[in-house]
N, C-alpha and C positions, 0 to 999 in steps of 0.2 A: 692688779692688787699688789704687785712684789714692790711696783714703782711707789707706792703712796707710800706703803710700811717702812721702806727706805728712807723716802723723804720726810715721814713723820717723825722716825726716829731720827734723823739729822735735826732737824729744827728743833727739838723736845734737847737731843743734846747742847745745840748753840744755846740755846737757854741757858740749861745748869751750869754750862759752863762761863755765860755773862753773870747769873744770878753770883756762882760762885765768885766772882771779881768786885761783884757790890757788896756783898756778905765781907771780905776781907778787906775792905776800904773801912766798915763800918767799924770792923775790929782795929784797926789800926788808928782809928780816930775815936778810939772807945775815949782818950782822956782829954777830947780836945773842946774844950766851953763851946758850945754854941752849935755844935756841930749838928744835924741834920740827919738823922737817917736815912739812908737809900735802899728802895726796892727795887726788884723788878715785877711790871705789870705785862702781865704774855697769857698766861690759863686760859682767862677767861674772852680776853678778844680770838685766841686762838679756836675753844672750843666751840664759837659765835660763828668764826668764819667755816668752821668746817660744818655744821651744822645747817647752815646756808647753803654752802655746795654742792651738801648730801642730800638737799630738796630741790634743787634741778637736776642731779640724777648721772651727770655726766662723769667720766673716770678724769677726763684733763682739767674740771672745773675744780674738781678736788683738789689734783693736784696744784694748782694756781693759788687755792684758797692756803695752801701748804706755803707755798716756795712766797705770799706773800703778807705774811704773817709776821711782824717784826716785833721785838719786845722791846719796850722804855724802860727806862728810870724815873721812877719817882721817888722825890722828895718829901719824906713827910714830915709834915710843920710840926707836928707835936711832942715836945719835948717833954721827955720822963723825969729827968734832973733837976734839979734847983740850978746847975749851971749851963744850962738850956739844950745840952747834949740828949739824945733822943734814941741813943743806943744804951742796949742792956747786954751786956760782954754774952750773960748765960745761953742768953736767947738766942744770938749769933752765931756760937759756938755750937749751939745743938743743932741747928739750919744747916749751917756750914757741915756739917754730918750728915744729915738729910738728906742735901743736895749733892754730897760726894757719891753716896751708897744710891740716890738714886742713877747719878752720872754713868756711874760703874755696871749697875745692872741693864742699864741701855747699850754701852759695850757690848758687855756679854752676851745678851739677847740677838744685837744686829749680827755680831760674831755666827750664833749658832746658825742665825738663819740661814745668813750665806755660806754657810756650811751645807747643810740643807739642801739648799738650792744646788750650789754645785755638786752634791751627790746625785741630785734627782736628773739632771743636768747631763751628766755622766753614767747616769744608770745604775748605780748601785745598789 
């Protein structure tokens, strides 16, 4: 159990912290004609594969379904602009917050555990 939670919360982090580098592209090209918004796609293939490996049952299969779970970039074609730019500064800026405070609370969370752990560990 300790092993998955670890690695869930590892991979949940590479995420915010890719999303968080497509979120600050977006912003930075907020003035550029033509430009493309980028996301990141990860939730929902992640929550597919784990869902799968939670129906055959096994603890390594899980973890597998974990360790190979990769997020993309996508591109989305549809431009908000009249100058075909398809970022909205507001929108990004509140994501961009989003994804920090969730980043952060994942920290925290893996922090206490293994606090946790090395007390119970230790006998405390």
């Amino acid at each position: 159990m300790f092993g998955n939670t670890i690695a869930m919360m590892n991979k949940s982090m590479d995420y915010l912290w890719k999303k968080q580098e497509i979120i600050a592209d977006n912003i930075a090209n907020v003035d550029t004609p033509g430009y493309k918004k980028k996301s990141v796609d990860f939730e929902q293939t992640f929550r597919e594969k784990l869902e799968e490996a939670a129906t055959i049952g096994k603890n390594a299969d899980v973890q597998q379904a974990i360790q190979n779970t990769n997020s993309r970039v996508v591109e989305e074609a549809r431009a908000t602009r009249a100058d075909g730019n398809g970022v909205n500064a507001d929108v990004e800026y509140t994501e961009l917050t989003r994804t920090a405070l969730q980043y952060q609370y994942l920290v925290q969370s893996m922090s206490a555990d293994i606090t946790r752990y090395r007390s119970a560990i230790k006998g405390q």
